[in-house]
N, C-alpha and C positions, 0 to 999 in steps of 0.2 A: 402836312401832318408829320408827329415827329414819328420816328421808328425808335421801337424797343427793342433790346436783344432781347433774343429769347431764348440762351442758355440757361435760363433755372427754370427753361419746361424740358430739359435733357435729360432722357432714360439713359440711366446707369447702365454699364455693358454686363453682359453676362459676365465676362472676365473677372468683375471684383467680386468674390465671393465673402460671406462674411466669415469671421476668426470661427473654426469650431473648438471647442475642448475636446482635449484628450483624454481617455479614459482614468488612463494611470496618474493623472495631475489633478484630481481631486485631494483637495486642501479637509484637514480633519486631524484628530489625534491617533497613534496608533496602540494596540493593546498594551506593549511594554510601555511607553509615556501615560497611559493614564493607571499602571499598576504602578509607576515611582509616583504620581501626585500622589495616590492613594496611602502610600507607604508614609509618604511624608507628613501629610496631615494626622496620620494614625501617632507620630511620633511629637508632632507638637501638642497632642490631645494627651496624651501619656506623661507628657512634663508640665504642661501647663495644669493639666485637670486637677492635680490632689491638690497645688498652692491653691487654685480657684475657689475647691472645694470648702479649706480651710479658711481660705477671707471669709468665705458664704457665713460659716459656722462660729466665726469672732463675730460678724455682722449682726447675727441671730441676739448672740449676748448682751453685746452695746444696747440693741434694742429694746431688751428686758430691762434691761438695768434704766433705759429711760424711760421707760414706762411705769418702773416700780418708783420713780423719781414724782411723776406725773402722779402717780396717786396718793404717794405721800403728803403731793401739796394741798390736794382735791381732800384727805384725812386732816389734815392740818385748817382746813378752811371749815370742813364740818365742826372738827372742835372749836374753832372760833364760836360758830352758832347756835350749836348746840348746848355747848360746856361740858363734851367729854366726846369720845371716841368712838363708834360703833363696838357693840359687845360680837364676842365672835359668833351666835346666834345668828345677828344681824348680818355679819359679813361686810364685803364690800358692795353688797347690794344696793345699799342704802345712799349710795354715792351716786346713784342712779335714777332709786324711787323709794324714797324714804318721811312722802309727805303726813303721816300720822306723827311723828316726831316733833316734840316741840322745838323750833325756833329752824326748822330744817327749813333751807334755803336754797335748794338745789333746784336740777340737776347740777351736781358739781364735778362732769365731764363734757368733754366738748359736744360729744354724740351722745348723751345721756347712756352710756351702754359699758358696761364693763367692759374692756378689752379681752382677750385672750394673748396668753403668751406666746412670742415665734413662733412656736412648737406645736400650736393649737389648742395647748392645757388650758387650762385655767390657772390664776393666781390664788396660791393662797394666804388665811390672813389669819392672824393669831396676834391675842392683846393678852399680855402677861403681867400684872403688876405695873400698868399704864404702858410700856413700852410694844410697842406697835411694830408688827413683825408680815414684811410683805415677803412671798418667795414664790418663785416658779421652781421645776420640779427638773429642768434641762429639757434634751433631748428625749433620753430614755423614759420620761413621767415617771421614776423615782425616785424617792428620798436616796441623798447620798451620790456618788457615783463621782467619776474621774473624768478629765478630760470636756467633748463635747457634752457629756450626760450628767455634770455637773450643779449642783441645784446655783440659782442664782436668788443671790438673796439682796432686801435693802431696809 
């Protein structure tokens, strides 16, 4: 019969105790380290935030401006069908749901739905002496105004 050792049925001696922690060696940050991260991010929010801001607010524009693009095509395709423009009575509604109209071929947007400008306005639309006049109102929704509060016209 063969024999097995049988050291790995051997009770550990009292002697080897396992590692205990230390009270004061608790791993963590301390008030002054997380008052300088604090500090620090307050100061990259403080330089970064207004450029940010500002892209937001050029962002806002391009967008108007390609939307007031988009609906000029969607006017341009009604006067194909129609043989004139929406009167300003009409609006740009008509771009939407304008099926009593003769030769009206639409919806002649993607979502059949007027958009709203960045801003949440509405566009508006004015036809002058045939010339078709699309504008958002900026920021501030009024006529006029400087800067981000700018009308955006196309």
């Amino acid at each position: 019969m063969p024999s097995f050792p049988l050291s790995f049925l051997s009770i550990p001696s009292r002697s080897r105790r396992r590692p205990t922690r230390r009270r004061g060696s608790a791993k963590g940050f301390s008030l002054v380290e997380m008052l300088v991260a604090v500090a620090i991010v307050g100061l990259l929010v403080a330089l970064v935030g207004p450029s940010a801001i500002r892209q937001l607010q050029g962002s806002r524009v391009t967008a108007a401006e390609a939307q007031i693009i988009q609906l000029r095509s969607a006017l341009d395709i009604f006067l194909i069908d129609t043989g004139r423009y929406p009167n300003e009575d009409e609006g740009l509604v008509v771009l939407a749901n304008g099926g009593a109209i003769p030769g009206w071929n639409g919806p002649y947007l993607r979502d059949g739905q007027i958009p709203n400008d960045p801003w949440g306005g509405t566009y508006l639309y004015s036809l002058n002496d045939g010339q078709v006049r699309i504008s958002s109102l900026g920021a501030d929704g009024r006529p006029g105004g400087t800067g981000n509060d700018a009308d955006v016209e196309g």
